[in-house]
C-alpha positions in Angstrom: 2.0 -26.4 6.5 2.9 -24.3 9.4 6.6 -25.7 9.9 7.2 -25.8 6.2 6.7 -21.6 6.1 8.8 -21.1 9.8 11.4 -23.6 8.0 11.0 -21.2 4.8 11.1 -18.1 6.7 13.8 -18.8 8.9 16.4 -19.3 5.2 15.0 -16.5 4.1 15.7 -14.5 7.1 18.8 -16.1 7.8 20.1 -14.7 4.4 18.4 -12.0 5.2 20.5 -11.4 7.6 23.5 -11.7 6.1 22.6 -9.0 3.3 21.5 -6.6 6.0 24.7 -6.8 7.9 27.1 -6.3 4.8 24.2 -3.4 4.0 24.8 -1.5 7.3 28.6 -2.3 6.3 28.4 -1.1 3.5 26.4 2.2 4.7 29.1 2.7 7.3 31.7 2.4 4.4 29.8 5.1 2.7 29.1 7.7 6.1 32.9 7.4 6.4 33.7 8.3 2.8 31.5 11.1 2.3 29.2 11.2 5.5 26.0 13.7 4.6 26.8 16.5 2.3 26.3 17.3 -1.3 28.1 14.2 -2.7 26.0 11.8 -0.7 23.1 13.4 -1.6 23.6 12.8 -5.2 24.8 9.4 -5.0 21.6 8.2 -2.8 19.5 10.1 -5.6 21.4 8.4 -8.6 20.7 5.0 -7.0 17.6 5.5 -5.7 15.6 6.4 -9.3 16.8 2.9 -11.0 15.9 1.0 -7.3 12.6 2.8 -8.1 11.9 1.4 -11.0 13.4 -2.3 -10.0 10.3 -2.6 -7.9 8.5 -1.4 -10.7 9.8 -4.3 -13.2 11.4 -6.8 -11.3 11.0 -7.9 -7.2 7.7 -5.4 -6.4 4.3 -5.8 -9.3 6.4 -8.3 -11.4 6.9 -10.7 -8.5 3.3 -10.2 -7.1 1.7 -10.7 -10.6 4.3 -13.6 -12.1 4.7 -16.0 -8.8 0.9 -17.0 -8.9 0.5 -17.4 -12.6 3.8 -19.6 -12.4 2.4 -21.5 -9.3 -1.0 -21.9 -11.3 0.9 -23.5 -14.5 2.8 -25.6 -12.1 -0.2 -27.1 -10.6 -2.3 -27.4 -13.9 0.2 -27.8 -17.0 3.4 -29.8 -17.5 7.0 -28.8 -17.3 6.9 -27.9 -21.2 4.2 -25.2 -20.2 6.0 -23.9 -17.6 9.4 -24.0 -19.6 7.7 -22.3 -22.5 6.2 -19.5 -20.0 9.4 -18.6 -18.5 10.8 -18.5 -21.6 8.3 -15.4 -22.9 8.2 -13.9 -19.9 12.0 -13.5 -19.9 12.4 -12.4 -23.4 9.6 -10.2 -23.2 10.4 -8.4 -20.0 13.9 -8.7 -20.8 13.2 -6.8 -24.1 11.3 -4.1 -22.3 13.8 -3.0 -19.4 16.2 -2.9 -22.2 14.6 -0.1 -24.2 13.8 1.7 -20.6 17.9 1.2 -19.8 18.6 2.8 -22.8 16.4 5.4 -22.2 17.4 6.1 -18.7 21.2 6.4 -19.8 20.4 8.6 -22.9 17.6 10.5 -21.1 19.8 11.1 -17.7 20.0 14.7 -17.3 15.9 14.6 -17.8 15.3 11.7 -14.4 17.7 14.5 -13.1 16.0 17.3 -13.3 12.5 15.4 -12.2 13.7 13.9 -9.4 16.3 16.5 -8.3 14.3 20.1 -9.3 15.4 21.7 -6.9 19.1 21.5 -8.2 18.1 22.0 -11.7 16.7 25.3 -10.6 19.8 26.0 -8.9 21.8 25.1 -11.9 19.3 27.3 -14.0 20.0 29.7 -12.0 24.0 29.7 -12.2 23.8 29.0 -8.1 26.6 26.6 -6.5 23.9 23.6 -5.7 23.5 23.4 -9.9 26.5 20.7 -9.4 24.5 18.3 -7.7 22.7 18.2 -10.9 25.6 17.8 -13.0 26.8 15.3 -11.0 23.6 13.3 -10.4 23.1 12.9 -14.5 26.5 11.8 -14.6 25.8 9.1 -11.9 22.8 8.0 -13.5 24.4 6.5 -16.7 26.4 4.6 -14.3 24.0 3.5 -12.5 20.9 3.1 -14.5 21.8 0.0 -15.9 21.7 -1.6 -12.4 18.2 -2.1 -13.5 18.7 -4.5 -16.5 20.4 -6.8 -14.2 18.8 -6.9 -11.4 15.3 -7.1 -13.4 16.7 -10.3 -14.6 17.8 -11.4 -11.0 14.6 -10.9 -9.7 12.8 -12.9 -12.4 15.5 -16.0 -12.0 15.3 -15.3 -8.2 10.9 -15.6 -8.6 11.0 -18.7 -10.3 13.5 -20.7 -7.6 11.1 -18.9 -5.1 8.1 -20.9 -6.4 10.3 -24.0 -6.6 10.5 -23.9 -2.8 14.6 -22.7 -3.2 14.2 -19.5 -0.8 17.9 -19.3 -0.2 19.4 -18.6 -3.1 17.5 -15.5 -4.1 17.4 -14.2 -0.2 21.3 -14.5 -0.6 22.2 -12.7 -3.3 22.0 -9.2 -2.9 24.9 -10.1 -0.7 27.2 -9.5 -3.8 25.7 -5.6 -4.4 27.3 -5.0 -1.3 30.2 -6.8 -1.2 31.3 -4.8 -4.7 30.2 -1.4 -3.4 32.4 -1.9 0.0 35.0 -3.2 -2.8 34.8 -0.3 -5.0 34.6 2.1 -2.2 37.8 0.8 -0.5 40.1 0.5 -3.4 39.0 2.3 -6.7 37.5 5.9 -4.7 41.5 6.4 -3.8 42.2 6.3 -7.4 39.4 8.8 -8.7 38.8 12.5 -8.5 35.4 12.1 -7.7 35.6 9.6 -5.1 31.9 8.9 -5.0 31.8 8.1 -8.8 33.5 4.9 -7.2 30.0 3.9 -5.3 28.7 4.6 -8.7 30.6 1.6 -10.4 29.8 -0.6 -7.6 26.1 -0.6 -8.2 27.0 -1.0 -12.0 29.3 -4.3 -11.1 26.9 -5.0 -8.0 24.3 -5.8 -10.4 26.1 -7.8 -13.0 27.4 -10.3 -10.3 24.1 -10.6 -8.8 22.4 -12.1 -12.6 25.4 -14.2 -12.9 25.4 -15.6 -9.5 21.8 -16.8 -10.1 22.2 -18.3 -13.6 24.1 -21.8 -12.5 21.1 -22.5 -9.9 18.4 -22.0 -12.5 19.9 -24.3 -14.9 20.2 -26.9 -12.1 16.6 -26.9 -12.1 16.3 -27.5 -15.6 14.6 -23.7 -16.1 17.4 -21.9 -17.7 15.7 -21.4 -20.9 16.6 -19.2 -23.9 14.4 -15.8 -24.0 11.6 -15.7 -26.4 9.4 -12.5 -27.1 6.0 -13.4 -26.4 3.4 -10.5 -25.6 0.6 -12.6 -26.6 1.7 -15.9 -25.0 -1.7 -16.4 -22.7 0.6 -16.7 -19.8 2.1 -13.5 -20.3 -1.1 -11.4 -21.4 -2.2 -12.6 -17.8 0.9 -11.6 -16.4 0.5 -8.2 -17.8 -2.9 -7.9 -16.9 -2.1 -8.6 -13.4 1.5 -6.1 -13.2 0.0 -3.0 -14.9 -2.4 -1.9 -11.8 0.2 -4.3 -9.2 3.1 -1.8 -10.8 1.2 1.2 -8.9 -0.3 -0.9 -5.9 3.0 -2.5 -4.7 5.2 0.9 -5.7 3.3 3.1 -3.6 6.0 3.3 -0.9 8.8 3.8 -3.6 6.7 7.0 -5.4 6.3 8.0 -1.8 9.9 8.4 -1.7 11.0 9.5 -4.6 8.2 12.4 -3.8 10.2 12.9 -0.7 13.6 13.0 -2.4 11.9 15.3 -4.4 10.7 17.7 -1.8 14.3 17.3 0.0 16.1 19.0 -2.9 14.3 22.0 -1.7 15.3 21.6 1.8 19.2 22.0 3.6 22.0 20.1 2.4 21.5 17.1 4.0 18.3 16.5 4.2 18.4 13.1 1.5 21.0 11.6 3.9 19.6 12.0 6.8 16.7 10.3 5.6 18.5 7.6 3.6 20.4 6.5 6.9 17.4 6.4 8.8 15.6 4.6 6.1 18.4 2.1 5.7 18.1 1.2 9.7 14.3 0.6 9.3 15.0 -1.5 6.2 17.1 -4.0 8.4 13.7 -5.4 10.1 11.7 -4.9 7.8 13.5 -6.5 5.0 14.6 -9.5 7.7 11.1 -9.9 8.8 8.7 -8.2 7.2 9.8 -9.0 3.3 11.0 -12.5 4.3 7.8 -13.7 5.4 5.9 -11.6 2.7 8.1 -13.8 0.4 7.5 -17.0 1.5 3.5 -16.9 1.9 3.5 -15.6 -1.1 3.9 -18.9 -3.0 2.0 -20.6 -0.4 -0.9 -18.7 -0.8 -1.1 -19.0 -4.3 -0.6 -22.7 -4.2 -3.9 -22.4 -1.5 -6.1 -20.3 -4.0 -5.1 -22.6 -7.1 -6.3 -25.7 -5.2 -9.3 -24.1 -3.8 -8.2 -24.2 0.2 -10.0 -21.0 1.6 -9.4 -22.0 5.5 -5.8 -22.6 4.9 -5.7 -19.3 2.7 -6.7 -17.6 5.7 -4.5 -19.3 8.3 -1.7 -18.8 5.7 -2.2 -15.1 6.7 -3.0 -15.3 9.9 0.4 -16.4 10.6 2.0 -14.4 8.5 0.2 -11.4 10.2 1.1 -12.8 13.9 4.6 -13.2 12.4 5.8 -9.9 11.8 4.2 -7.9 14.7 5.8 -10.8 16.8 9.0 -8.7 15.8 7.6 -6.0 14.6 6.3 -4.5 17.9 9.9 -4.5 19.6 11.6 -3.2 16.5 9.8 -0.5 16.2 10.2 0.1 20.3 13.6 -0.5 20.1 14.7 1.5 16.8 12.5 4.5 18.5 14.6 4.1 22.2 18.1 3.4 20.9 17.9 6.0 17.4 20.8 7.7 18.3 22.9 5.2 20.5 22.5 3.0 16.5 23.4 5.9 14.4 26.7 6.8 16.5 27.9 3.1 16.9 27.1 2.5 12.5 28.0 5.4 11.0 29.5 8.6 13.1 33.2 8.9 11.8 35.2 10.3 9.3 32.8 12.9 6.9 29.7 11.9 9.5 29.4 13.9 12.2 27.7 14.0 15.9 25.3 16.5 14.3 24.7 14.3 11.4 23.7 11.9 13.9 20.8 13.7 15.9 19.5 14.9 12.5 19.2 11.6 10.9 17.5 10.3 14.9 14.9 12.3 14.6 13.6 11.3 11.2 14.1 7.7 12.4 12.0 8.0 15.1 9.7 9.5 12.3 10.2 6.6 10.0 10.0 3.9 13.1 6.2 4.8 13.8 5.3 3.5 10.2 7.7 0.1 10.9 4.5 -2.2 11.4 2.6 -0.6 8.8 5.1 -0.9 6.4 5.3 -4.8 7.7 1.7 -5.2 7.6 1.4 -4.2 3.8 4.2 -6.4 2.7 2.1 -9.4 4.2 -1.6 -8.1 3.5 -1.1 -7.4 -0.1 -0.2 -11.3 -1.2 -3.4 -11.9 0.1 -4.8 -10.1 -2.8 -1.8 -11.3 -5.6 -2.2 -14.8 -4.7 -5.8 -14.6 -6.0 -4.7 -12.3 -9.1 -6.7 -9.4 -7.6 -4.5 -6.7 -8.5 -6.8 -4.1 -8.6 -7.8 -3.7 -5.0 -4.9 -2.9 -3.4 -4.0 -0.6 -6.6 -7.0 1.7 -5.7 -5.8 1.7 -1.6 -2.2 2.1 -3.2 -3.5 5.3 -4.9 -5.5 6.3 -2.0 -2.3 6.4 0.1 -0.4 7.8 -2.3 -2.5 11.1 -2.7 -2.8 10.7 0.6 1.0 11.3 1.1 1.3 14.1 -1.2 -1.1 15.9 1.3 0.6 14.9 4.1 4.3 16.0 2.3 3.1 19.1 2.2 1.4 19.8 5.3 4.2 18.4 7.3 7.5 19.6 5.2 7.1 23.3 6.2 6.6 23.0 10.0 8.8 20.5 10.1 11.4 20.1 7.3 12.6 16.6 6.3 11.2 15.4 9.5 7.9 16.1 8.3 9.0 13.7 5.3 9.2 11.0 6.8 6.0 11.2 9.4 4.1 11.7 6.2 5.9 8.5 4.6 4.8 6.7 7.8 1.2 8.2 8.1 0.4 7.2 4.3 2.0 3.7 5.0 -0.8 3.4 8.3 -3.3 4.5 5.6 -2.3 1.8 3.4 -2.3 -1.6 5.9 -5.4 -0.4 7.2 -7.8 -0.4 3.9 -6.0 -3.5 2.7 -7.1 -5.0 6.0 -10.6 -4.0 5.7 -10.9 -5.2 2.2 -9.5 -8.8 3.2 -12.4 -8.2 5.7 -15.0 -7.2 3.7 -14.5 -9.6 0.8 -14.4 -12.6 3.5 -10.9 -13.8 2.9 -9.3 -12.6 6.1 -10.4 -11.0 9.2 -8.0 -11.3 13.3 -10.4 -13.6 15.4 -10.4 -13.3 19.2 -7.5 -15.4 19.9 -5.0 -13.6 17.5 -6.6 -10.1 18.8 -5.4 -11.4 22.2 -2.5 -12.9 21.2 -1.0 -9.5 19.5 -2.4 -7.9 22.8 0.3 -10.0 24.4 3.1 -8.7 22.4 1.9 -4.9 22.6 2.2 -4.8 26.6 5.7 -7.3 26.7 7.1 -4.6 23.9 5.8 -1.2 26.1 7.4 -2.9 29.0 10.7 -3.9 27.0 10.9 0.2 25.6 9.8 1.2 29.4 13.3 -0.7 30.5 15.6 0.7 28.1 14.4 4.4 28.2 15.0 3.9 32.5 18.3 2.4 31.8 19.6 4.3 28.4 22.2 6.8 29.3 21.7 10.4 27.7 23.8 11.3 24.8 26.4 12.9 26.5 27.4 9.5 28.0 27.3 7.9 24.4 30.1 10.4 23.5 31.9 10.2 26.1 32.5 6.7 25.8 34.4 4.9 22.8 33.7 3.4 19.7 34.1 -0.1 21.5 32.4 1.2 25.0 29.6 2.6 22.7 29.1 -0.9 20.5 29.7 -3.2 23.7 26.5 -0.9 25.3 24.6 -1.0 22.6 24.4 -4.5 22.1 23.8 -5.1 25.8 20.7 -2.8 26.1 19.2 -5.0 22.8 20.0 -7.8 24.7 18.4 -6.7 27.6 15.5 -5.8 25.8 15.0 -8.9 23.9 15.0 -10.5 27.6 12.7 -8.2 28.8 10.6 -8.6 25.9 10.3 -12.8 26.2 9.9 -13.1 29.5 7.5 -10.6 28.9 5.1 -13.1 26.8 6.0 -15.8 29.0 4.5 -14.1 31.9 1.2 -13.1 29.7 0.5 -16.9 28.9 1.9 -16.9 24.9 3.7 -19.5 24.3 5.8 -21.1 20.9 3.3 -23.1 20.0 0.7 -20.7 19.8 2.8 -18.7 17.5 3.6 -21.4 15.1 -0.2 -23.3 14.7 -1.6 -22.2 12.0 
């Protein structure tokens, strides 16, 4: 079982990889265009809103509530059953994100003004910052219908998922990239409004994704045509299971969107700075933290449909070990080199040095949260797999309210910094009552030898960051130095690090094979 999830994990990450790396390309395609002012602040609003709601309807409470309810009819009912349940669940979620995509194109200038109130009070008020409202409505009915398609995606890329086809689905949000860099590079030349350009490419981003897919599911014999069903059983438990998942698993998104909300009060600015911090973290958490999440996922529900508590709980013990295995010296490593990653990814053309020690600080705010944020993506199957939804929807809440509190205690002393140490403290909040209830229910709970094993990796990772702050240079150096000085350094203090951090755990006693028994 063990070797069949590293296996798993290590497509999933590999693809992983390959999105990430086109996504920091495509973010350093995006610094140079329009670096952090008003225009990027709009676009990262007008695609963030129907992001929002994909996790909403597609990879976040419908993947947590549909994988085990697919996994059970695969294990219990014949291929009809399962043919027939995808084909409701398509047509009936398919009909449903179509009526919210209308609504979101017609009802634009409204997600505008919720999301971005502090322009639309500018604009009310005849002030100059009113055009980011103009120009963020306009965005949206670009952009909006991002989430039909990739709504779709995410339901093709659930059932190859539970089929044991990781790659596929871990591979495609290659294509969102590869049209925005597209669209960036040779249609923003040809448009007054260079940054409607980035607008189109999520449009087109999300069309090629649904069509990339398509071919794969019908090799499996599930491409099926789209029936409404809301009172198919297997959808009525589906729905059961996504209305209280849709706030549990979305609490980090509302989290955000709060922020973004907050920031449109704050300096010009502010919603890149945090975006490009954000979209740093995102690069080990989505490898790591996401890939692992997705491939227990199925495994756990295929544990819990044939009644295998023990391997339940090993299933998350390694999934647990897993990502603070890489957790611990990402997070180290993001918080040491903030700066050095920023300069090398993004600082030229619109994005400046300034931009750069703006958007460090709120990574190093964002970068104490990096294992909490892990740590939910792999705790919460726990509770999916066994189609209790429920729990982690009242801890979801609980952090969420949480959050608020901690918005608004933190935004005034500290401005958009204070955004993200509250996005991180809620996120800590989170992990830790989904933990205890794993705990307390008697599913899940770190014995000794994992408590000593993570022990390991805390001291190898506090003496990998102890290296790199003694051998980091101070940013003066890291300016002085060119683009290729600055990239050649930076990938030889990660490299030193990673040494640092192995030899590490090989001097504490952990070895492989403790890592991969499960």
């Amino acid at each position: 079982m063990s070797k069949v999830l590293v296996r798993s994990g290590l497509i999933v990450s590999a693809m992983t990889l390959i999105s990430r790396v086109l996504g920091l390309a495509r973010d350093v395609v995006v610094a140079n265009l329009m670096g952090a002012g008003a225009a990027a602040d709009v676009f990262f609003l007008a695609n963030k809103i129907p992001n929002f709601l994909r996790r909403l309807f597609a990879e976040g409470a419908f993947a947590q509530a549909f994988v085990p309810v697919l996994a059970q009819y695969q294990h219990k009912e014949g291929p009809d059953a399962v043919r027939e349940l995808i084909a409701r669940v398509s047509g009936t979620l398919g009909g449903i994100v179509t009526l919210v995509t209308l609504l979101g194109v017609i009802g634009s200038p409204i997600l505008a003004a919720l999301f971005g109130t502090g322009w639309f009070v500018a604009w009310l008020g005849g002030e100059p910052e009113g055009e980011k409202f103009l120009l963020t409505a306009l965005m949206l009915k670009i952009t909006f219908p991002y989430l039909w398609f990739i709504t779709l995606t995410a339901l093709s890329g659930a059932i190859l998922n539970t089929l044991g086809r990781f790659a596929v689905a871990a591979f495609t949000p290659v294509f969102l990239n590869v049209t925005i860099i597209a669209c960036a590079l040779w249609l923003a030349p040809q448009l007054t409004r260079p940054e409607l350009a980035l607008a189109w490419g999520v449009f087109f981003g999300g069309l090629v994704q649904f069509c990339f897919q398509l071919p794969f599911l019908w090799r499996t014999g599930n491409l099926v045509r789209p029936r409404w069903g809301w009172h198919h059983p297997g959808v009525v438990k589906i729905r059961q299971l996504m209305i209280p998942a849709m706030f549990g698993v979305s609490v980090s998104q509302i989290n955000l969107l709060f922020d973004t909300l907050i920031a449109s009060f704050l300096m010009t600015g502010s919603i890149s700075w945090l975006y490009y911090s954000d979209r740093l973290l995102e690069f080990p958490l989505g490898l790591f933290g996401i890939a692992i999440a997705t491939v227990i996922l199925p495994a756990l529900s295929r544990k819990h449909a044939g009644t295998e508590p023990e391997a339940f709980a090993r299933t998350l013990d390694w999934g647990v070990r897993s990502v603070l295995l890489v957790g611990i010296p990402a997070m180290l490593g993001l918080m040491v080199l903030a700066q050095p990653m920023l300069m090398v990814l993004f600082m030229r053309g619109a994005f400046t040095t300034a931009d750069t020690q703006m958007a460090a600080v709120s990574l190093l705010a964002y970068s104490s949260g990096l294992l909490s944020f892990m740590l939910v993506k792999v705790l919460a199957p726990g509770y999916y797999a066994r189609q209790d939804t429920r729990t982690p929807v009242r801890y979801g809440i609980i952090a969420m309210v949480a959050n608020m509190g901690f918005n608004l205690a933190l935004a005034i002393p500290f401005s958009y910094v204070g955004l993200a140490l509250a996005t991180s403290a809620s996120a800590t909040l989170n992990a830790a009552l989904l933990y205890r209830g794993l705990k307390r229910q008697g599913v899940y709970e770190l014995n000794a030898k994992s408590l000593g094993t993570i022990g390991r990796m805390l001291l190898a990772g506090i003496a990998m960051a102890g290296t790199l702050l003694y051998l980091v240079p101070p940013e003066s150096q890291w300016l002085a130095w060119s683009l290729m000085e600055r990239i050649q350094w930076l990938f030889a203090y990660i490299g030193i690090g990673a040494i640092v951090y192995l030899l590490s755990l090989l001097l504490l006693g952990l070895r492989p094979a403790q890592l991969k028994s499960a």
